[in-house]
Each structure stands twice: as C-alpha cells, then as structure tokens.
N, C-alpha and C positions, 0 to 999 in steps of 0.2 A: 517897352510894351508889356502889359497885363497878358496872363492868360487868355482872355478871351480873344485878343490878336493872334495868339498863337494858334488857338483853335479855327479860327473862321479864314483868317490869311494863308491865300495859296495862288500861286504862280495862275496868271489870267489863262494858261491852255491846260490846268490842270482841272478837269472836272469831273472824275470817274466817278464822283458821289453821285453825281444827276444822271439822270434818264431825259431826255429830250433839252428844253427851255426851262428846267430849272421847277423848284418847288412852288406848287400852288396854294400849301398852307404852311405856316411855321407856327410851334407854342414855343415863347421864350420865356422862361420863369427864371431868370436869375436872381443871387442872392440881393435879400432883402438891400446887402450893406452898398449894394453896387453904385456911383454915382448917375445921375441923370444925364450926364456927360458921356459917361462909359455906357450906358445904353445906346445913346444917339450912335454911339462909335460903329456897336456894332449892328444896330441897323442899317448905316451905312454900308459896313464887310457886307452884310448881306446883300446889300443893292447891288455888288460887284461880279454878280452872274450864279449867284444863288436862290435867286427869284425869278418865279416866271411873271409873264406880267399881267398884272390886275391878279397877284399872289395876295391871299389874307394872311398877315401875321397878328397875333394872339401874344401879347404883351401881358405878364403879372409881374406887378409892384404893390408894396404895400400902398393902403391906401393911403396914408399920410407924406407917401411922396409927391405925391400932386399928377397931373397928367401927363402922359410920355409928350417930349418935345418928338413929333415926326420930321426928321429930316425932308431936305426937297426928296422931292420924288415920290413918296405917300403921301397918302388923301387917311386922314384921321376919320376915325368909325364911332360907333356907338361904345360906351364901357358899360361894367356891370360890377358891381361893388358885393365882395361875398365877405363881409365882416373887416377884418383886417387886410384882405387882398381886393385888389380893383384886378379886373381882365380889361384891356385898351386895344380895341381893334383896331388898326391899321390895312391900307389897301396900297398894293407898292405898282408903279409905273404907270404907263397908259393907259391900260383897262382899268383901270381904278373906277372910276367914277362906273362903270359896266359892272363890276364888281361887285359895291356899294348897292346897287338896285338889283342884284339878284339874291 
C-alpha cells in the first residue's frame, strides 16, 4: 500500500474526523506523478464513509492526463482546464444527480 492508503484507510467505526454524514465538498490535488489508477483508489477510500451523499469532489490532474476515470458510485461533472491543470468535478452517491442540478 502507497501513502495515500495509509492516509485515507481507517477502521469502518473509526470516524472522528466527520461531523454528522460525512463531507459535502473535497479538493483533491494530488501529485502530478500519481497514476489514474491510484486516484480511482482513492476515490474509492473516500466512498467508504468519508462522503456525504450527493458530496462534490474537486479533482486536479494535469491536463494531459486525460479525464478522472469516476469509479461506480459518482456521476462525473463539468471540468475546467487552467493551462496545465484540468479541475474534474465529480458528485458521489445518491444525491448526485440532485447535486449536479443545484
């Protein structure tokens, strides 16, 4: 396991970071070198009760990585391309599509 397993992986009753249902927004910026594999990963960590639902998460990847692959469970958003970074919005669980339209 990479750092970011270590960072985001924790015991399913262990949730003192959150306050109620979990976060409604995330910005994830990790490094440029990280693979698209290793993002999917840890959007995933994140689906495991660190998201509230219909939560926007706020992905930057260089641009010439191509689009975040959204695991099941997000509804993929609009991007925004600021030179060498793309921001890739994403909307995680149920409320997604409710999300999406506000």
């Amino acid at each position: 396991a990479d750092g970011l397993d270590r960072v985001l992986a924790r015991p399913q009753g262990d949730r003192r970071h959150q306050r109620g249902g979990g976060y409604d927004i995330v910005f994830a910026d990790p490094p440029y070198a990280v693979t698209g594999e290793a993002v999917a990963r840890v959007l995933v960590l994140l689906s495991a009760g660190w998201l509230a639902d219909g939560a926007l998460v706020v992905m930057e990847r260089a641009t010439r990585s191509g689009p975040v692959d959204w695991p099941p469970g997000y509804t993929a958003g609009k991007s925004r391309r600021y030179g060498e970074a793309t921001f890739w919005y994403g909307w995680y669980g149920n409320g997604a599509e409710a999300g999406r339209a506000g």
